[in-house]
Each structure stands twice: as C-alpha cells, then as structure tokens.
BAVEX-743119 format. One record per residue (C-alpha): residue in three letters; x, y, z. Coordinates in Angstrom, 1 decimal. Example, Ala and Ser with C-alpha at 12.3 -4.5 7.8 and 13.67 -1.06 7.14 Angstrom:
2
[atom "Ala" [12.3 -4.5 7.8]]
[atom "Ser" [13.7 -1.1 7.1]]
END
This chain:
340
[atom "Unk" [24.8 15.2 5.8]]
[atom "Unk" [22.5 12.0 4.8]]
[atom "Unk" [23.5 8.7 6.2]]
[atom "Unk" [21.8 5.6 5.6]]
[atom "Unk" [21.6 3.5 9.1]]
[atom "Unk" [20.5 -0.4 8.6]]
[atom "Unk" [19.6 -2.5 11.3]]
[atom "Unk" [17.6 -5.6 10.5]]
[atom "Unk" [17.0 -7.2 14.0]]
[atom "Unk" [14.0 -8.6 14.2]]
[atom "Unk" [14.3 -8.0 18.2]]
[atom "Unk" [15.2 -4.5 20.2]]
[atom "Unk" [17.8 -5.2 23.0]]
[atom "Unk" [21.1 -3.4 23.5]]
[atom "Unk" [22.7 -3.3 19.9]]
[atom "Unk" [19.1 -1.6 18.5]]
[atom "Unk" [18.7 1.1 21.7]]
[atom "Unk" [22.3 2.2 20.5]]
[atom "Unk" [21.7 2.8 17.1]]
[atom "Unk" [18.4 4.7 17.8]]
[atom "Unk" [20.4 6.9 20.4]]
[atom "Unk" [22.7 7.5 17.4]]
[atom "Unk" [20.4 8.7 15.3]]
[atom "Unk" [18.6 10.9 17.7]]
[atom "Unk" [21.5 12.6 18.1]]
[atom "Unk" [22.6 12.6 14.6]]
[atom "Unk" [18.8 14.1 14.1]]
[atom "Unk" [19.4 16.7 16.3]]
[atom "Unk" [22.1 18.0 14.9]]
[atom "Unk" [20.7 18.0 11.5]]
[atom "Unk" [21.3 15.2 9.8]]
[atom "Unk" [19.3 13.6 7.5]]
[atom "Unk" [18.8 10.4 7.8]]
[atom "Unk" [17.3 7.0 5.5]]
[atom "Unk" [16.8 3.7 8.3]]
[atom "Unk" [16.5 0.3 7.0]]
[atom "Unk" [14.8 -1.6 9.7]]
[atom "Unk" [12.6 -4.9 9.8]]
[atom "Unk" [8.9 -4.6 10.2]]
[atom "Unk" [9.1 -6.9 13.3]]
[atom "Unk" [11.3 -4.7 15.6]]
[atom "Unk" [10.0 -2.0 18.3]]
[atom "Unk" [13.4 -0.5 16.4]]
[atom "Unk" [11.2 0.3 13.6]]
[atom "Unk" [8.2 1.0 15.6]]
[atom "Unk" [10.4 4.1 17.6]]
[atom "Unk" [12.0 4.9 14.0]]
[atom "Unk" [8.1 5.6 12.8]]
[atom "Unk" [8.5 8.2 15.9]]
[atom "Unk" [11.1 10.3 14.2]]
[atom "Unk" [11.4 12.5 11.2]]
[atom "Unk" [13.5 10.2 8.7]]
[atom "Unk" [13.0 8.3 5.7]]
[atom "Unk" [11.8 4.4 7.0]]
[atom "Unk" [12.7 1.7 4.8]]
[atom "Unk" [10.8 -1.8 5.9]]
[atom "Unk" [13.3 -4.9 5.4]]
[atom "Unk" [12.8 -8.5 7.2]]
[atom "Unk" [15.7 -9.9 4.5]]
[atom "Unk" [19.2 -8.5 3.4]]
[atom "Unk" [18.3 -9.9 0.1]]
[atom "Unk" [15.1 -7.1 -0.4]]
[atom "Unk" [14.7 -3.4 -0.4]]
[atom "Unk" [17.5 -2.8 -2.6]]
[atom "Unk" [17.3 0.7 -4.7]]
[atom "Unk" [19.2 3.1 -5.9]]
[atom "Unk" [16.9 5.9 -4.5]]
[atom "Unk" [17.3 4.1 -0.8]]
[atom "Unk" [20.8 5.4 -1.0]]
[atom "Unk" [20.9 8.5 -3.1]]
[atom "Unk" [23.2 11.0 -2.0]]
[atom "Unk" [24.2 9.1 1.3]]
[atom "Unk" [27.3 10.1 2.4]]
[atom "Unk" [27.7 6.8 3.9]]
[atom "Unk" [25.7 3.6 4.9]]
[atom "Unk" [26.2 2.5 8.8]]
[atom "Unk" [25.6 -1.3 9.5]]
[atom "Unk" [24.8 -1.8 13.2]]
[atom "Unk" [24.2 -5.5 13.4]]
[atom "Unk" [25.3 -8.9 11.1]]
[atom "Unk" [22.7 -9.4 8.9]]
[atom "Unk" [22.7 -5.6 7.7]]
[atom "Unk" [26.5 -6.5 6.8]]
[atom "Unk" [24.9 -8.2 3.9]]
[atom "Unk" [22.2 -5.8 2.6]]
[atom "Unk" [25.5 -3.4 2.8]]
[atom "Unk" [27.4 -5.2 0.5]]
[atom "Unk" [24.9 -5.6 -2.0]]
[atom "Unk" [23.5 -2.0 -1.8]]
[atom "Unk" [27.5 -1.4 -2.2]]
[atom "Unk" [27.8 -3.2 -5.1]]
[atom "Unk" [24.3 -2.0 -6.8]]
[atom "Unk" [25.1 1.8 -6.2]]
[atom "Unk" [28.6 2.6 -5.1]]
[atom "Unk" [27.6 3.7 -2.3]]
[atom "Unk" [30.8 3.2 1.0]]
[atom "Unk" [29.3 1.9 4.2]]
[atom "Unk" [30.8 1.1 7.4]]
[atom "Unk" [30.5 -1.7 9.8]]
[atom "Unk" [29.6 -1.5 13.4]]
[atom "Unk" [30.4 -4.2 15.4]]
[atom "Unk" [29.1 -5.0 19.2]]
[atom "Unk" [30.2 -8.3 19.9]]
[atom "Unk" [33.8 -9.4 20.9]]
[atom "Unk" [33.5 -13.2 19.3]]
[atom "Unk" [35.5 -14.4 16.4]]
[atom "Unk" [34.8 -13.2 13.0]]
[atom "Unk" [33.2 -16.3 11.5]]
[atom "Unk" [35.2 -17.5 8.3]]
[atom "Unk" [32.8 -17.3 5.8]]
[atom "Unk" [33.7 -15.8 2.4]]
[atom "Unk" [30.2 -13.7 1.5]]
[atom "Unk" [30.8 -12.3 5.2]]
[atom "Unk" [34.8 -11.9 4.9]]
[atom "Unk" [34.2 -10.4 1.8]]
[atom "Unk" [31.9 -7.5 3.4]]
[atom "Unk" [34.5 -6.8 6.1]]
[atom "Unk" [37.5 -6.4 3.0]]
[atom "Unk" [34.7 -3.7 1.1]]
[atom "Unk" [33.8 -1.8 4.1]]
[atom "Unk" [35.4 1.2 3.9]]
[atom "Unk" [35.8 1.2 8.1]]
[atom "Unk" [35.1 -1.3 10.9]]
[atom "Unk" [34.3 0.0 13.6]]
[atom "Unk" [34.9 -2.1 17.0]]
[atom "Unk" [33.1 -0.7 20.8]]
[atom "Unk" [36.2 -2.0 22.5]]
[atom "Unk" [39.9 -3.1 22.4]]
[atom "Unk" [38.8 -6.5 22.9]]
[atom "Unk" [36.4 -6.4 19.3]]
[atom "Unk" [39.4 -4.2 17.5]]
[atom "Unk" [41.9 -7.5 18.1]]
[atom "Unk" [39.1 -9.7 17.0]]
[atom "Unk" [38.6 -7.7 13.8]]
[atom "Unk" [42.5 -7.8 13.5]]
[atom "Unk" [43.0 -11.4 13.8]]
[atom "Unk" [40.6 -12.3 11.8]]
[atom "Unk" [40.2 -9.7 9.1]]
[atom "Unk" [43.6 -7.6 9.1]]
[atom "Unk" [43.2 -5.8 5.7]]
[atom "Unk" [40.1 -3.9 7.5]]
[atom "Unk" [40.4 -0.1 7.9]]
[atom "Unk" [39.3 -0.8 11.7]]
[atom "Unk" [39.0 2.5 14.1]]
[atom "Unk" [37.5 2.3 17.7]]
[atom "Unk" [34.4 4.2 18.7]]
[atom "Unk" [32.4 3.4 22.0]]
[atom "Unk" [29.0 3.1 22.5]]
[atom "Unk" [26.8 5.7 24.6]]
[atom "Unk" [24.9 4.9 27.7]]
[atom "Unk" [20.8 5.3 27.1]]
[atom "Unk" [19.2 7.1 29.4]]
[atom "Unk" [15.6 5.8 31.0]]
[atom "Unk" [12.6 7.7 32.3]]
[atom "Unk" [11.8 7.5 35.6]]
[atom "Unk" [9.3 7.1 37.9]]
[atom "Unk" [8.8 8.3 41.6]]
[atom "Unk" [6.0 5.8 42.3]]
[atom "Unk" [7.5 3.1 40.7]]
[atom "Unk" [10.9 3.3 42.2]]
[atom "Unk" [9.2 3.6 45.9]]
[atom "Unk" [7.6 0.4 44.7]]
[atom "Unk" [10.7 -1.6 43.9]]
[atom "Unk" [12.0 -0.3 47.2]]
[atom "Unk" [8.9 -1.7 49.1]]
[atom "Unk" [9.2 -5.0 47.4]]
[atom "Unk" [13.2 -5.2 48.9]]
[atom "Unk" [12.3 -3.4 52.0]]
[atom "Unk" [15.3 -3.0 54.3]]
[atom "Unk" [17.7 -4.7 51.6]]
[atom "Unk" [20.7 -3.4 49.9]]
[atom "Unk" [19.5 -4.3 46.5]]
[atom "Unk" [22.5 -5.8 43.6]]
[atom "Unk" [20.8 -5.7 40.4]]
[atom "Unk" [22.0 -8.1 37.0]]
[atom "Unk" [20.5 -6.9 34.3]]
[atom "Unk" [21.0 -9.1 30.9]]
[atom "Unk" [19.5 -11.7 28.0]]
[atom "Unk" [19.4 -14.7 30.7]]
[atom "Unk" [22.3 -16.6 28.3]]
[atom "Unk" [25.3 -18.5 29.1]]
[atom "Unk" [28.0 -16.1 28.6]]
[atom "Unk" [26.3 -13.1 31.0]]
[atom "Unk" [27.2 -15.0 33.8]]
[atom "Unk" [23.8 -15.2 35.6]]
[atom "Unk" [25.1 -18.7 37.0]]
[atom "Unk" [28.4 -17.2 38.9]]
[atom "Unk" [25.6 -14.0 40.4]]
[atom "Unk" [23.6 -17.3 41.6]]
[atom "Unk" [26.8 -19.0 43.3]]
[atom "Unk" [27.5 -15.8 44.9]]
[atom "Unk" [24.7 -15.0 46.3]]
[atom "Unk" [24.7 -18.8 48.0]]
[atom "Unk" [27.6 -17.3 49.7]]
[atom "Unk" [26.6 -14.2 51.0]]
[atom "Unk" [23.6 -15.5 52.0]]
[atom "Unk" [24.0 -16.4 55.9]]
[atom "Unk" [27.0 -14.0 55.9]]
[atom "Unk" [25.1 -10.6 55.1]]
[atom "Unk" [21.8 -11.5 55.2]]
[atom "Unk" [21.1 -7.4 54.0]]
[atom "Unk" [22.1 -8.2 50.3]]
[atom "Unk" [19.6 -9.2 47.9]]
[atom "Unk" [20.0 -10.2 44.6]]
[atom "Unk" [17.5 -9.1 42.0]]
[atom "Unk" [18.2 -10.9 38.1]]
[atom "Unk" [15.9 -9.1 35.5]]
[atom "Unk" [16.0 -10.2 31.9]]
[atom "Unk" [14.7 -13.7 30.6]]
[atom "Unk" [16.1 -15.8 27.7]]
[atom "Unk" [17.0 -19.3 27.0]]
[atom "Unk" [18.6 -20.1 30.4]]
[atom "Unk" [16.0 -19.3 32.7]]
[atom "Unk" [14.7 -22.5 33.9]]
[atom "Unk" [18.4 -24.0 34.2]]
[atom "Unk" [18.9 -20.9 36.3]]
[atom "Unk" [15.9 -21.4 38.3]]
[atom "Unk" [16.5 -24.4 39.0]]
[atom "Unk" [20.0 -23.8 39.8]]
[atom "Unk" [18.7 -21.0 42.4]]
[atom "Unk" [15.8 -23.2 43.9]]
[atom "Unk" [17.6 -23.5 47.2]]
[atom "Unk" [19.0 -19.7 47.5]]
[atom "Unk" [16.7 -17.2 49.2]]
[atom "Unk" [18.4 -14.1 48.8]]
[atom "Unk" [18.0 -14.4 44.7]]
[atom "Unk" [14.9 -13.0 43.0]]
[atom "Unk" [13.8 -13.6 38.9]]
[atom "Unk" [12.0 -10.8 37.8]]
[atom "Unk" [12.0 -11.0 34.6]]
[atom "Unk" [12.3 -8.4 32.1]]
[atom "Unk" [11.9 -5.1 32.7]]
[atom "Unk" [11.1 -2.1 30.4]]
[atom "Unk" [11.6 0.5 33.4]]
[atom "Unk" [15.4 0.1 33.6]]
[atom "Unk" [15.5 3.7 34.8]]
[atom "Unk" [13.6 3.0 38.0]]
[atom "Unk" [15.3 0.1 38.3]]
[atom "Unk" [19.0 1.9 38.4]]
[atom "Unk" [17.2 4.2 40.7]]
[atom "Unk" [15.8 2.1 43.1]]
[atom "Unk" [18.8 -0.6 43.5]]
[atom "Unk" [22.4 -0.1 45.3]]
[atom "Unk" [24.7 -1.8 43.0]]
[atom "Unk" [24.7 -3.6 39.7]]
[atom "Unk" [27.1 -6.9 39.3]]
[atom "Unk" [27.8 -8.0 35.6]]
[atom "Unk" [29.8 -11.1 35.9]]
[atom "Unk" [30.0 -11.9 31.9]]
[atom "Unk" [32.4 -14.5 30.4]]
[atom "Unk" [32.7 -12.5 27.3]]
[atom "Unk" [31.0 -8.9 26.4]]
[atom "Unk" [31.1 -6.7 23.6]]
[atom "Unk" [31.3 -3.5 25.8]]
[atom "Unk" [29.0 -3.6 28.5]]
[atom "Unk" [26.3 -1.0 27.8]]
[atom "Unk" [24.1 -1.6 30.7]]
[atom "Unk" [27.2 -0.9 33.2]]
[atom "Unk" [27.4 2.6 31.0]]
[atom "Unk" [23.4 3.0 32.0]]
[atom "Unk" [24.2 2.0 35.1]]
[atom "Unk" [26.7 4.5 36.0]]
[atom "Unk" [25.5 7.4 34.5]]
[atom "Unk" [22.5 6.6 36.9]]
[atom "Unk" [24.2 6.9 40.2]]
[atom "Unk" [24.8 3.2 40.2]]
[atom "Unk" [28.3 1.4 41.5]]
[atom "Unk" [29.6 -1.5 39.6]]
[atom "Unk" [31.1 -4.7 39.7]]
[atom "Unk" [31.9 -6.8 36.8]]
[atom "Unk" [34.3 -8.9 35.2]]
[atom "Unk" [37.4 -8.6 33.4]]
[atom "Unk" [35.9 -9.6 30.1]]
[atom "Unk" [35.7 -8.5 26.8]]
[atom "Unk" [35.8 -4.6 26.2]]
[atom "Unk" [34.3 -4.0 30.2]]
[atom "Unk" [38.1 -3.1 31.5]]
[atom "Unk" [37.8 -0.3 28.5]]
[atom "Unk" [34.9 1.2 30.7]]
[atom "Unk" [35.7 0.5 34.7]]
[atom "Unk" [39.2 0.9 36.2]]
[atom "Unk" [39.3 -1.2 39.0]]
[atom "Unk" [39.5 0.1 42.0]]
[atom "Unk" [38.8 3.7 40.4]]
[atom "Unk" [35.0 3.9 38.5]]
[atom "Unk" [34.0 0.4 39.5]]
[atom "Unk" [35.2 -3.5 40.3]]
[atom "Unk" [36.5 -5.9 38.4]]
[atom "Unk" [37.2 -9.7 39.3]]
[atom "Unk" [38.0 -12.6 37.2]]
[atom "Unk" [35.2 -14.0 35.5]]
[atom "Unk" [33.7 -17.4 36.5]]
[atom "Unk" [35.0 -16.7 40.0]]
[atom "Unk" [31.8 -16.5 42.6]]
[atom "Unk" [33.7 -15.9 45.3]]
[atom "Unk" [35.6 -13.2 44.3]]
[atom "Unk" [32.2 -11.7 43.2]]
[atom "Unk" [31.1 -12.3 46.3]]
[atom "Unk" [34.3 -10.4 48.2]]
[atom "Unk" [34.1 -7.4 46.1]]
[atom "Unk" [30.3 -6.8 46.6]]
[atom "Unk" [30.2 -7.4 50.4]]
[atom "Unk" [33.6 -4.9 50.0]]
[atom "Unk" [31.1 -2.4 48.4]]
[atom "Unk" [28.1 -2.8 50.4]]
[atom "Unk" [30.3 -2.1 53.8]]
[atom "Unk" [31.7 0.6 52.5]]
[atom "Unk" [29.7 3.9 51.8]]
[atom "Unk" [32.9 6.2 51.3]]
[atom "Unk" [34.0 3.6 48.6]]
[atom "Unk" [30.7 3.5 46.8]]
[atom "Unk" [31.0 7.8 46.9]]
[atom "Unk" [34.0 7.5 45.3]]
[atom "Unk" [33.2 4.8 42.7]]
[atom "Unk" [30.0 7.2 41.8]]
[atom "Unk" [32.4 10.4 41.1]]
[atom "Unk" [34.9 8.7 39.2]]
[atom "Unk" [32.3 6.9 37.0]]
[atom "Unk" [30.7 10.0 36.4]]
[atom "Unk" [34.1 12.0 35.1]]
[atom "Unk" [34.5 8.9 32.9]]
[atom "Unk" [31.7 8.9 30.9]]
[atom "Unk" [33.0 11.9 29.3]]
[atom "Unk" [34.8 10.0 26.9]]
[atom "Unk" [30.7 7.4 26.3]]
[atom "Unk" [28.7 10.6 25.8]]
[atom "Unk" [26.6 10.7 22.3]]
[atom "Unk" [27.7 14.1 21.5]]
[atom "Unk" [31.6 13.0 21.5]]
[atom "Unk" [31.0 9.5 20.0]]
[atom "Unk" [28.6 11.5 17.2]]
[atom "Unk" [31.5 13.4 16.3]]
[atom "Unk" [33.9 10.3 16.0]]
[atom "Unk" [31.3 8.8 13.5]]
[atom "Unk" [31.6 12.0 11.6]]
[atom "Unk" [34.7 11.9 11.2]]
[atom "Unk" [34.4 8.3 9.3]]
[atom "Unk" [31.5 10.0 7.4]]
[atom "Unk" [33.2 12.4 5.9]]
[atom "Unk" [36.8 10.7 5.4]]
END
C-alpha cells in the first residue's frame, strides 16, 4: 500500500513525533510511503533517516504534482496547514485524503478550511472530546476515532543516575509540556506552594519552555520546591529517573506525554480535560482532579507519594491499558480507513 503522509510544521513537538511513529510502523510493515514535510523541521530531518520518498514543502500552496500522489491509496494530513495542501492536491489529482486531528479546540469557521473538512473522505479525532468538536462544528464529516501511540525514548544509565543526584533524597513530580497557558504549568506552581512545608520530600521538576516562562518564573520566585529545567531531549531518562508525572491541562487534545509516561513505569496525575479521561480511569491507571484546582492537585499527589501499594497498582493497570495506544493496533485502525 502507498500513502502519502503531509506534515508541514515548521517545529517537531508532540503532533510531529506521532506521525513519524506512524510511519515507522507503517514502514515496517511494508508500506510504501511519499512524506510532505517542510525543510525547517527535525520532522524532515528524521524522515531523511528512513527509506521513503521526501517531498520539501514550507507552504500548502507549493509542491503540488501529480507524480507526488501517484498511486497513493490515500493522503494523511497530521497537522492544519497540511489540511490545505490536501485539498488542493485533492482537487489537482483525485486523490481521497484524510484528516488527523490532535487538538480538542473548536473548528474555526472559515470556509477554505470548512470546505477541507466536507472533502475529506474521514476525520479522524485522538479522543471523544475532538470527535464532539468535529461534530459540532462540522457534522457532515465521516469522523472515526483513532488514538495516538505513546513514543518510546532511549535511555541512559549515566544520565538517569545524574538526574537522580541533582534531586537527591527527593520524590521527584515531573510536568513535562510547551510552557503555554492551557498546560496548566501555573496550577503545578500553586501546588507545589502547598506541599511545600507539608512534605518537604516532593520536588517539582517543570521541563519544556515556551511563551510563558518568565510569567511562570516569576510566579514561582518565592517557591523552593519548584525547579525550571528547560527542555529536554532525554525524556526517556527523564521518565526513568522521576516518581510521578502531574499534567494539570485546561484543555488537551489527548495527552501523549501521560501515554510516554506510563508505558515508562511512570504514575500519573492529571486533569479531567479534553480527551485525558479517554486514557486514565481514575482511581484505576492514574488520577484525575478538576482542572484549575491546585489543591486538589496537591491532595492527589501527596495521596500518591504516601502510598507505594497505590502507585504499584496505578503502574499495572496503566500498563494493561495501553493495549488499546499500541502502534501496531492503531496501524491497523488507519488501515482500515486506507483501504475503505
């Protein structure tokens, strides 16, 4: 089968580490594969890596062929600029394509994009939350549900001993996002205020950077038990290393890093937001806790941290539920779209 993946992000965050887990697995099970990609992305430098076609794009409006697409099955749009180049490689060749979507937001009302959701032949939302998005805003869409997969990392014995140093004695809560508003980096902050005198063990480590890191700085200027460390490109031996990862977001697509998380050992707790109840049960694989809310953050970690027999569990349930986030079952829903 030939597919025809576009992702024109000119970054390489969650969205892009997806799609390239995608088509490793797709290449592995002998697919061949065309990627549209701009020339500013890491996403196209680890496409370079691989044996597939590489098509250079920084605009929707270029790269437009006939031969880009010939004999595609199908093209897959991973992100909202591709949604474009889609349409018009549509309209130029024929060729169906299918949407991908990652965030739970509103569709926007504007016609070009509205237009591109009516001619996709499916929309695909990670989560219940994006399908009732898709629904309200776009209900003629064929939309179908498939989740994404957790990444795994590399690891590193000497590295992970040396995060371990750094938080000697500590039992270390990780949040690891973009630092923007809606991640929730604000309410971690607030919490860790509170636990501060009260369990003087926990200690927060905040890894990612972004538009709100010197309002979150600032906002942490008097709390000692919070660390920034900026971003990180060993998440691995960062899962490794740490106790717990909290992901207090006010809206989230799916959640992938709570997916990395868990398939490395790690318990969670996050909010009920977005399409994160798809993946943790409360009580069951993980904890979840109204969003905005620092001090029931701050309850259900200090719960966790006291607790070893509850952490066990969380671990062993997580792991039986990533059955259903594993590439090689979420590969097969995508073939299933590729082939209707």
């Amino acid at each position: 089968m030939k597919i025809c993946h576009v992702n024109l992000a000119s970054g390489f965050s969650g969205g892009e580490r997806q799609t390239l887990t995608l088509i490793k697995e797709q290449l592995r099970i002998g697919y061949e594969l065309v990627v549209v990609a701009n020339p500013k992305s890491s996403f196209a430098d680890e496409i370079r890596k691989l044996d597939c076609q590489l098509v250079l794009c920084s605009q929707f409006l270029f790269a437009h062929s006939r031969r880009t697409t010939r004999d595609c099955s199908a093209i897959h749009v991973h992100e909202g600029r591709a949604v474009y180049w889609a349409l018009i490689q549509h309209l130029l060749t024929g060729c169906p394509y299918i949407i991908t979507r990652r965030i739970d937001n509103p569709v926007k009302k504007k016609k070009l994009l509205n237009l591109a959701y009516r001619k996709a032949k499916y929309v695909v939302g990670l989560s219940t939350a994006i399908l009732q998005e898709i629904q309200l805003r776009c209900p003629e869409a064929h939309i179908e549900k498939v989740p994404d997969s957790p990444v795994s990392y590399p690891t590193h014995e000497d590295e992970i001993k040396r995060i371990r140093a750094q938080f000697h004695a500590k039992f270390l809560i990780i949040h690891a996002a973009k630092l923007y508003d809606h991640k929730g980096f604000d309410v971690t902050i607030d919490c860790a205020r509170l636990l501060e005198s009260t369990h003087p063990n926990l200690h927060f480590a905040l890894l990612g950077d972004g538009p709100e890191e010197s309002s979150l700085k600032q906002r942490a200027k008097d709390v000692g038990n919070v660390s920034f460390m900026g971003r990180q490109n060993n998440m691995g031996d960062w899962f490794c290393a740490a106790n717990l990862l909290t992901h207090p977001s006010y809206s989230e697509g799916l959640g992938s890093v709570i997916l990395e998380a868990s398939k490395a050992g790690l318990p969670v707790v996050a909010t009920k937001a977005g399409g994160i109840p798809d993946i943790i049960e409360d009580g069951v694989n993980g904890l979840l806790v109204e969003p905005g809310n620092p001090q029931a953050l701050a309850n259900a970690i200090a719960r966790i941290a006291s607790d070893q027999e509850l952490r066990e569990q969380i671990i062993q349930n997580a792991t039986e539920k990533l059955r259903n986030f594993e590439i090689s079952h979420t590969a097969k829903l995508y073939e299933k779209l590729y082939t209707s």
